[in-house]
Structures are given as C-alpha cells and as structure tokens.
LUMLUMDO-232864 format. One record per atom (N, C-alpha, C): residue in three letters; x, y, z. Coordinates in steps of 0.2 Angstrom, whole numbers, plus 5000, padded with zeros to 4 digits. Layout:
<atoms>
ALAXYZ...
</atoms>
This chain:
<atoms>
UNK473556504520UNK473656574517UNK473556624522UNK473956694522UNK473856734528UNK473256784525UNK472756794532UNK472156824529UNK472456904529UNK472756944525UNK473057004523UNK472257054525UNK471857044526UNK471157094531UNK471357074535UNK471157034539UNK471457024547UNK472057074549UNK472557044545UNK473057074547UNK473257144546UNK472857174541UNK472757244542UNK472557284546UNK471757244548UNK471457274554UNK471657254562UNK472057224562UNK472557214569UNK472857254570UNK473257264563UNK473957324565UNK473657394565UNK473357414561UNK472857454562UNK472457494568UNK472157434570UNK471757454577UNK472257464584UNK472957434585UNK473457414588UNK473657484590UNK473757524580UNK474057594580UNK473657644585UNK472957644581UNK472557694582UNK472257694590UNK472557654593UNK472357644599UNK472757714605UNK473357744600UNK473757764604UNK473557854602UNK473457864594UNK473357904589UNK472957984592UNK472557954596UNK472358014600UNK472858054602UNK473158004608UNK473658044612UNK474058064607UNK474558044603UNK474858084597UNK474558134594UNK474158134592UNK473858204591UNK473758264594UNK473758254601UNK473758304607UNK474558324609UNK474858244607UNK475758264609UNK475858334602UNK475658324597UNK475958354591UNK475758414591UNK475258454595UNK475258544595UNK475158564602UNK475558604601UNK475458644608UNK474858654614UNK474558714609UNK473858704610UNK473558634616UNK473558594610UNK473058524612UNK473458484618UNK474158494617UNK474558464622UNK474358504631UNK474158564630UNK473958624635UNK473358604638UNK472858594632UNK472158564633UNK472258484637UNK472358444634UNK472458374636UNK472658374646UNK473358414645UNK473558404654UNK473058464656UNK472858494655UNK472358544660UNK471558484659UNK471658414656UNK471058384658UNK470458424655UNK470558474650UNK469958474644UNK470058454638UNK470158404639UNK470058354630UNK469558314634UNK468858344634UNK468258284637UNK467858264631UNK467758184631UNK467458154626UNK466558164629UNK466258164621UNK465458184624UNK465158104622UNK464758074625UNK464258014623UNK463958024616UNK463458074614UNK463058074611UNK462758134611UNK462058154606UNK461758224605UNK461958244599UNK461658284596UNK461658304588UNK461958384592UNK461958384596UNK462558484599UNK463058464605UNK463458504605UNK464158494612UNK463758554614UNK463558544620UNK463358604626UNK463858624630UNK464058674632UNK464458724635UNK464158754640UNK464058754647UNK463558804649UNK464158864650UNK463858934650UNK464158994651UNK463859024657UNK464359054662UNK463959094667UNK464259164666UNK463759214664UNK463859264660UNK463459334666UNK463159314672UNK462959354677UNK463059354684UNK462759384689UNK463059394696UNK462259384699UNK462059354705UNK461559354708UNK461759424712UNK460959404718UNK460859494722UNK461459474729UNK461759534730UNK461859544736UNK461359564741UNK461359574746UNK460959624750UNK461459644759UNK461459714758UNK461659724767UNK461259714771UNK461159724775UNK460659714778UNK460859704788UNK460459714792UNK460359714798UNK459859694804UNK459759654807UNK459059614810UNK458959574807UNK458259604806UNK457859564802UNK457559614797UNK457859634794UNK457859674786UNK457659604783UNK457459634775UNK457059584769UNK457659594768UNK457659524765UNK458359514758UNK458059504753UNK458159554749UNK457859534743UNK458259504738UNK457759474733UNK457859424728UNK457459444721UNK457959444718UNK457459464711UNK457559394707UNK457259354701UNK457759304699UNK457959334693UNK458259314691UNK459159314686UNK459059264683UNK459359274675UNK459559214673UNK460559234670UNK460559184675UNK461359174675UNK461659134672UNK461659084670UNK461559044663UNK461259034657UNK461659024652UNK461559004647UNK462158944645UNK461958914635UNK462458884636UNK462558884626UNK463158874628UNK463358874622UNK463358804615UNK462958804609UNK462958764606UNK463458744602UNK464058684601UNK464058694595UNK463958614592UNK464058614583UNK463958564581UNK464458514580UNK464058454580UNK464758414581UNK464858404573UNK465658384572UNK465858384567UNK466358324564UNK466258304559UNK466658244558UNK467258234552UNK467658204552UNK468258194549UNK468758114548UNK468758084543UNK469058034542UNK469858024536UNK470157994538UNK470757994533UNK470757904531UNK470857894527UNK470657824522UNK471357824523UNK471457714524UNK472057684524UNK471957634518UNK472357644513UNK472057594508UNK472757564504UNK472457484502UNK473157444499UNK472857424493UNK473357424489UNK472957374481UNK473257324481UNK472757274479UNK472757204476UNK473657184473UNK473757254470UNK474557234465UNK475157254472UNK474757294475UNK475457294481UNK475457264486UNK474757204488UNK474857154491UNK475257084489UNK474957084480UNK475557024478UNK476357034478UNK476457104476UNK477257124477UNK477457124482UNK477157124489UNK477557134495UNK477157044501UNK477057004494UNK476856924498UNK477256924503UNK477056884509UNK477356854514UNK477256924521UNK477356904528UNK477056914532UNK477456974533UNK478356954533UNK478757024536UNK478857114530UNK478657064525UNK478657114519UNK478257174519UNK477257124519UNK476657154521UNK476657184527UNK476857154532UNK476857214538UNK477357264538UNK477957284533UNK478157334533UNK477957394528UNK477457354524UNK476957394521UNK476357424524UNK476257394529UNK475557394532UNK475857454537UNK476357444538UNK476557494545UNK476757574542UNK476857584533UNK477057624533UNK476457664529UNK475957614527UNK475557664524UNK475257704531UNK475057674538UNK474757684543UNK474957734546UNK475657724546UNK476057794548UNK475857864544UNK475857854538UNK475457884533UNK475057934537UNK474557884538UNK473657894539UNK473857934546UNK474257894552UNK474257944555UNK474758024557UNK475158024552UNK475558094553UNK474858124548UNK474558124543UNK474158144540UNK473458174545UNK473158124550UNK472858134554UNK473058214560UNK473658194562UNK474058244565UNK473958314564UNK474358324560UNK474458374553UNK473858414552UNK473258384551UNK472658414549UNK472358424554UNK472358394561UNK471858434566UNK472358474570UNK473158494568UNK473458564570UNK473358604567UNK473058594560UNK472858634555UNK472358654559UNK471958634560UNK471158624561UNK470958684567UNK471258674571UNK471158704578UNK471258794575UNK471758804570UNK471458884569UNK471158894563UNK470658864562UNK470258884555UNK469658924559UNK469058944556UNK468658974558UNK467958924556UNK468158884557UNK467458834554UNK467058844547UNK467358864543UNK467258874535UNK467358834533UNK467858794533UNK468258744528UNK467958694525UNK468058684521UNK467658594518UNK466758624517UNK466658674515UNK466058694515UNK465558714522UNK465758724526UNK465658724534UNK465858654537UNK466058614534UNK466158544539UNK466658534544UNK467158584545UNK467858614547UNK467558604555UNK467958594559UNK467858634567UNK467958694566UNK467558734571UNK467758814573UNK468258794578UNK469058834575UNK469658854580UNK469658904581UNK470258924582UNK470459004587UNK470159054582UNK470359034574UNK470059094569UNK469259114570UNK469059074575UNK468359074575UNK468259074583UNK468559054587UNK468259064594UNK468459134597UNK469059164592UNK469559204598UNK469659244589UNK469259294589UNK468859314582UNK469659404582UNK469559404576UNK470059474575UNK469659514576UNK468859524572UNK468459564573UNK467859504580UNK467859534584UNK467659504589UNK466859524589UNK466659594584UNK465759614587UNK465659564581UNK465759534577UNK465359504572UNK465359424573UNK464859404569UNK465059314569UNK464759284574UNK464259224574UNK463959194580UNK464359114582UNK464459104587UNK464959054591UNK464459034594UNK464358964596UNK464158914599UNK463558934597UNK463158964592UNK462458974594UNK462159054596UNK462759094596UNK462959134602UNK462959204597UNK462459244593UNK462759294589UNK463259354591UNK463759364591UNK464159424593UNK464059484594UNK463659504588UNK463559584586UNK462859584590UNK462559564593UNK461759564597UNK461859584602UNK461559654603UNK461759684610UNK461659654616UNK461859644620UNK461659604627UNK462259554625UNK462659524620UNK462959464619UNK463859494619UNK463959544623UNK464759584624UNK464959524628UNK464559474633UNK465059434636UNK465359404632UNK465059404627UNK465559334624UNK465759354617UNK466059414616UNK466759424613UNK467459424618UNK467659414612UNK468459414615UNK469059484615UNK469559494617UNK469959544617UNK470159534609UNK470259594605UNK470759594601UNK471059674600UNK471759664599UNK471959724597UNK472359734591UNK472259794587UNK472659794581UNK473059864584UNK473659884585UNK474059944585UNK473759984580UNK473860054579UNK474060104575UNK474560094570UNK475260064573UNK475960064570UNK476059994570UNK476459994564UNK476659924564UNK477159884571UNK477059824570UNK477359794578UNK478059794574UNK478459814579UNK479159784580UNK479459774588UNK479959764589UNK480559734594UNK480359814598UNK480459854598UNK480559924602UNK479659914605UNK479259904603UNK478559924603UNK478159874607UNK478459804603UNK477859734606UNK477859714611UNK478259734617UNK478159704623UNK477559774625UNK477459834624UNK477059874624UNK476459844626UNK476459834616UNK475759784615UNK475359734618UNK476059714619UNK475659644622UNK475459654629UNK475859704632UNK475459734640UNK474859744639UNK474759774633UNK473859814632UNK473559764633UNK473659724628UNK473159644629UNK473059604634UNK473559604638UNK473759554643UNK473359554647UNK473559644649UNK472959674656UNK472459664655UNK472159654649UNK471159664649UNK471259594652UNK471659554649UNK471459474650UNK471459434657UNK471759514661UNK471759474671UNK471159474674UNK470759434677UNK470559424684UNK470659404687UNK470659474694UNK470759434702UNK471459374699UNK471559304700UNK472159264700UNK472259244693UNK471559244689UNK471759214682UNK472059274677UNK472359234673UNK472659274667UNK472759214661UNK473159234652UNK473259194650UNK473759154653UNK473759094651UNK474259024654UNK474559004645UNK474459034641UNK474659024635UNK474559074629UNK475259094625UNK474959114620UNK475459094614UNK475359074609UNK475259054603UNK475559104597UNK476059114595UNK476259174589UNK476459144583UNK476559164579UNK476659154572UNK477359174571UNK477759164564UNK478459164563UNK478459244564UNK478259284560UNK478459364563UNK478459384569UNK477759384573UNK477759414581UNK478159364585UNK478459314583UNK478659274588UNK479459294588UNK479659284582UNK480559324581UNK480459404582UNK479959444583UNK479759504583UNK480059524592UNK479659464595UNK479659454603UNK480359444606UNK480359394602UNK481159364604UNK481659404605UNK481659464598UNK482159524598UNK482159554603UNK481559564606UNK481459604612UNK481659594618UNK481859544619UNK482059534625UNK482759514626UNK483259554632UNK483859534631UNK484159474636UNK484659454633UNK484759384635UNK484459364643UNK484659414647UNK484559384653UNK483759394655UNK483159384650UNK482559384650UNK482259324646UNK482859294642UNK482559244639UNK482359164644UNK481759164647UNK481759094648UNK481259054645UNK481359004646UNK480858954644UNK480558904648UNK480258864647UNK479758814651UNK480058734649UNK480558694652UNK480958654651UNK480458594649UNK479958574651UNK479258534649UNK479358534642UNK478958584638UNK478758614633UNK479458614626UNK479858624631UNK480558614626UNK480458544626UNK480558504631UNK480958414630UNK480358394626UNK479658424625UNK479058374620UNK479158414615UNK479658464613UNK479858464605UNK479658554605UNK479258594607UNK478958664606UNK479558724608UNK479658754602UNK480058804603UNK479558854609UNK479758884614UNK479558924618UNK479858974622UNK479859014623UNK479759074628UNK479259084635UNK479659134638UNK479059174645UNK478959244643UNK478359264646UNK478159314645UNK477859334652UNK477659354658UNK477459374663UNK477059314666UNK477859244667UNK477659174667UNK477159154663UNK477159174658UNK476559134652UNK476859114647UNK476859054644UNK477059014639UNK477059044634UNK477559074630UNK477459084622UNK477759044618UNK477359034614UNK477458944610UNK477458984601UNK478058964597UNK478058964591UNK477858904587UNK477158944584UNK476858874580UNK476558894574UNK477358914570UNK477458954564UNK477858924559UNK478258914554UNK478558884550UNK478358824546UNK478758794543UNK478658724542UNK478458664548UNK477558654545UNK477258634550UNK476758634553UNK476758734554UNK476458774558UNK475758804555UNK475658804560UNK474958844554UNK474458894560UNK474958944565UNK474559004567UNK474959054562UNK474559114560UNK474559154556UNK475359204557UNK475959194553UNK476259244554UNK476259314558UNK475859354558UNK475759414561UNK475259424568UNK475059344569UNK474259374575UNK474859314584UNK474759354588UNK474959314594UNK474059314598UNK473959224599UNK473359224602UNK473559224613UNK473059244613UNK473259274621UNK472759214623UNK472859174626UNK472359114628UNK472359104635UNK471859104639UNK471759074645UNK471358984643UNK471658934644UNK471458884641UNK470958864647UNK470858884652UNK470458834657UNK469558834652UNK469758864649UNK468958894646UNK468858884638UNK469558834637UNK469358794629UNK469558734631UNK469058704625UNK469158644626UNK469058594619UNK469358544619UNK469458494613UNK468758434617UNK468158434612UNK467658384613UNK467758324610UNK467858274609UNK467958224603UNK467258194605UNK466958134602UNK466458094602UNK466858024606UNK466758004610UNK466857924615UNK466757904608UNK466457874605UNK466257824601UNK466757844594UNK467257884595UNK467257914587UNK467957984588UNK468357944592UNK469157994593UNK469657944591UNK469757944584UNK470357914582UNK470157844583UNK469757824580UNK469457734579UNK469357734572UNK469357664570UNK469257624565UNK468757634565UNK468357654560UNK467657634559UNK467357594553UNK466757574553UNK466657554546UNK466557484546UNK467057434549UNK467157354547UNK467357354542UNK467257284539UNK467757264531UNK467457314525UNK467857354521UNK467657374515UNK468057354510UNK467757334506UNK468057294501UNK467457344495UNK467957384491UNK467657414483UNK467457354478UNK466757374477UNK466557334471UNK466757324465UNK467257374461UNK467457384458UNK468157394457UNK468657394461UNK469357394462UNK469557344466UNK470257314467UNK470557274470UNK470857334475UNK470657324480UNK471057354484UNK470657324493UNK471057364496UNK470757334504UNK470757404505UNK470157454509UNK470157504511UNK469757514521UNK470357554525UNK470057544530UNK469757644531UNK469457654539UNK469257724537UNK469557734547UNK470157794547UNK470157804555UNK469657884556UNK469357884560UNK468957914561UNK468857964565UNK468558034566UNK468458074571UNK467958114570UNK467458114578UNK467058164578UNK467058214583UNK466858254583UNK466858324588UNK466858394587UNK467158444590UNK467158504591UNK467458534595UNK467958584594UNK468358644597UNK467858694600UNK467758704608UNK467258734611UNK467658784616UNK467158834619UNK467458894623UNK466858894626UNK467158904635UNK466658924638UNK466558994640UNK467359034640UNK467459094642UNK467559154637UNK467259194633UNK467659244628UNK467959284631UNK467859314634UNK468159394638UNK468859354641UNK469059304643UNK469659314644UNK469959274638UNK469959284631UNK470459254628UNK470459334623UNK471159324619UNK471159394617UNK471659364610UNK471959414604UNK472359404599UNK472459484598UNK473259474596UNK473659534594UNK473859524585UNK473559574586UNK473559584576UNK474159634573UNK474759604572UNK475059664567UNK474959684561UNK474759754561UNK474359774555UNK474659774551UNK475159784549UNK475759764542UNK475459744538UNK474759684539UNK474759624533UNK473959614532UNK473759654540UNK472859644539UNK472359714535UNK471859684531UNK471659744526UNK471559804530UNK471259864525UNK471059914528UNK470359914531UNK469959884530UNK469459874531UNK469459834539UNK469859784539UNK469859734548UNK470059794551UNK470759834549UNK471159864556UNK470559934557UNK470059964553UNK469559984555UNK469159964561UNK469059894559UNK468659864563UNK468759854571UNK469659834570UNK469759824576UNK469959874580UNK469959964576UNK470360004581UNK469660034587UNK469260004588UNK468860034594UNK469359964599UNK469259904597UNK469659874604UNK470359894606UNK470559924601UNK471159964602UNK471160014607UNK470660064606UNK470460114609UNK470360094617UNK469960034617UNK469660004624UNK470459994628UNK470859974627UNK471559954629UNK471560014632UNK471760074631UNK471960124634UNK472660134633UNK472960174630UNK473460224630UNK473860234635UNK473860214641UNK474560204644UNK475060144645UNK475660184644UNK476060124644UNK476260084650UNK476260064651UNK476359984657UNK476959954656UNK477459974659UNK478159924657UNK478059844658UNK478459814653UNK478359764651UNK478759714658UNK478359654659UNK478559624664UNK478659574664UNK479259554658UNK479659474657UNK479659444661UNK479559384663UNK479959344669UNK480859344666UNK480959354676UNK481859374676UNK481859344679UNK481659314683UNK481659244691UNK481359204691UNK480959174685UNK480759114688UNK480059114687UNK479859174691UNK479159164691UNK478859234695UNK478059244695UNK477959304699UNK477859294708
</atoms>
C-alpha cells in the first residue's frame, strides 16, 4: 500500500526546494535584490542588524610636524529590525485521498494543491514588500510603505525613531507636488526627486510605479525616448528608462504598488533578510489533526525587509488621491526640492 505521507512530503520538499528562487523571479523588486546579491540569509538572533554609517571622521591640514587632531566620533550605528514569520498550510482530506487512489492520480493532486501553496506564497510576499508592517496585527514585514515613508519625519524604522532630532539621516526623500501629476508635468517631478537621490556616482537603479504614474510617464515620452531593459522584459516586467533607471510597472492585476506613488529606490541599500533555517522550507514534521482526516504540511518563512541607506531612496506622491492632512505633511519636502526646473533626461542612446 503506498504510504500517501511519504509521498506527499517528497513532492513537497522537491518543490519548495526551488520556491525561494520563484519568489524572487515573481517581483521586480526582489528580482533586483536577489542579482545585486542582497537576498542575505541570517543564522539566528531574536533582531536583523543593519549597521548604518551615518557620519564622517577628522580631516586635518597640516605641515611638518603639526598635531593632527582627533576627536572621536561615533560613526556608527545600526539598525534593528524584528524578525518576522509567515506560513501557508498544504492540506489533503482523507475523502480526497480515496477519490484520487493510486499513485498517478495522487501525484496530480499533490502537484496541484502545492502549486497552490506556492503561487499563494508568491503572491503574498509581492504583496508583503509594500506594506508598512502593520498587517496581521504588527506581524507583517516593514516594506517600502514603511521603509521609504510618504511622511518621512514621522515613524520609527529599524529601532530608529524619525521624528528625533539628530535622526534626519534616516528619513527618506518624498515629494508631493502642489498640482496634480500629468503627462506635461511628471518628467518635471520626477527630476526633483531624482536630483536629491544622487551621490557623486550613485543614484536610483530602480523605480517602482503604480498603474496611474506609470501610464502617466509613459504618455510623456515620445516614441523615440521609449526604451527599455531587454532582461527585465524577457523575465516577464513591463518596463521603461528613465535617466538609465529601470521604471517597472507593478500596478494592475497582480500588482500591489499604490496607483498614484512612484518609489525612487537606490537598492544597494535594501535588502530582503530570510532566516537560513526558515526561507521557503517544510517545517513542522508529520501533522496529522486529532480530530479531522486529513494530512496537513506547513511551508514556511522567517525574516525581514531591511534598509541600510534612507537618504537615498525617495517616493513621488500624486496628490489627486492623498488626504489633506499627508499633502500638508509632505509639502516642506516639496519645498526642500527647490523650484527650478531641470529638463528631463530620458535615455535616447543607450545609456549616460
């Protein structure tokens, strides 16, 4: 008689073995994180540490034998956050293992509830990466709604309160315009944003828009400015350039960044933490319910969406749909952009 456990947790463990990496193929975002080599798993600890270098040591000029002075500095900190965990349950009943007797029947039922469990898994950590860590009663990871803030003085990240004088390193850019965004206006806007976002060589390498800013964008640019990133198309992401930066549509059916906000992301400086012991694994062993005929398996995830950098990542808010109260909040970062206009600087060749 075939032991229908065994073989659930075979096919099972077979799948999940791959279910990470799917998961990373399935959003932009995480796809970005994964090849830039920050999807890093943590051993162990009840916090993911970040460390943050938030200051500059002494210079001195000096001639001969002049003092060099030294004062010391703390130049470091680091950023906390808690680990957080997530499970999607694979489960068969007794009645649908006798309806589907025998081995090639069972495994095409084994294979479709798993499929299940993992488009299901997929799905929720695309979701997951822009929530603000409120969700499920705080159980949620902090995503962009929470790393990369609309109101950037308020709210504490890693451990890190925002609104505490001394703690401006680590808000982020945001801007709300005065006027609502359209096709004539948003390459404007997005120059505002963009410029705070450069240092020296870095800038964003990715930004993230919703179904309005992104058809918004699109209108803007005339054909001979439309390109795109030939990678990013062949793994499935609608995309655009913008001053060689990937603009990624991760809007519609599926999508789950906010219609009206484009996130301005420098990703060297986020990062996807999973637990080694607990990214997309079986957990648990045999469970078998005391009370029900059924086989129940659990795939599992623990971790935390992290920032090492605030000040280079930024969001552009169309104020169309945000209260009066946020576009309050956000018009001093508007302010800090500064009012001149800056011609917008599509990529037309390639690259800069």
């Amino acid at each position: 008689m075939t032991n229908y456990n065994d073989l659930f947790t075979m096919t099972l463990e077979s799948r999940t073995g791959s279910l990470a990496d799917n998961v990373s193929q399935s959003n932009a975002l995480l796809k970005r994180l994964r090849d830039n080599g920050n999807i890093r798993e943590i051993t162990g600890g009840s916090k993911i540490l970040e460390e943050l270098e938030y200051g500059e040591g002494d210079l001195t000029w000096y001639s001969g034998f002049e003092s060099i002075s030294y004062s010391p500095k703390q130049l470091f900190t680091a950023a906390e956050y808690s680990l957080k965990l997530c499970a999607v349950p694979v489960a068969i009943s007794g009645e649908d293992m006798l309806k589907n007797a025998g081995n090639e029947r069972m495994m095409d039922l084994l294979e479709k509830r798993i499929d299940n469990a993992c488009k299901t898994m997929c799905n929720k950590m695309s979701a997951a990466i822009y929530s603000d860590g409120t969700g499920s009663s705080g159980k949620e990871i902090g995503g962009l709604a929470l790393l990369v803030a609309d109101d950037p003085t308020s709210g504490t990240v890693g451990g890190i309160n925002r609104a505490t004088s001394g703690n401006e390193f680590w808000r982020n850019k945001s801007l709300t315009p005065s006027e609502a965004i359209t096709s004539s206006n948003i390459l404007k806007n997005m120059d505002k944003l963009y410029l705070q976002l450069c240092r020296g060589i870095e800038r964003p390498d990715l930004i993230v828009a919703g179904t309005n800013l992104y058809t918004t964008f699109e209108e803007a640019l005339t054909p001979m400015q439309r390109f795109s990133d030939s990678r990013l198309a062949d793994a499935g992401f609608i995309n655009l350039k913008y001053k060689n930066t990937d603009v990624i549509y991760d809007g519609g059916q599926g999508g789950h960044c906010a219609d009206d906000k484009m996130y301005f992301l420098n990703t060297n400086y986020i990062y996807l933490r999973p637990h080694k012991e607990r990214n997309m694994e079986v957990i648990g062993g045999e469970r078998v319910n005391v009370n029900q005929d059924a086989m129940y398996k659990i795939i599992g995830w623990a971790g935390n969406m992290t920032m090492s950098n605030a000040q280079m990542q930024g969001i552009l808010i169309n104020p169309t749909t945000v209260s009066e109260s946020s576009s309050s909040e956000s018009s001093e970062s508007s302010e800090t952009t500064g009012e001149t206009e800056t011609p917008a600087n599509t990529e037309t060749n390639g690259g800069n």
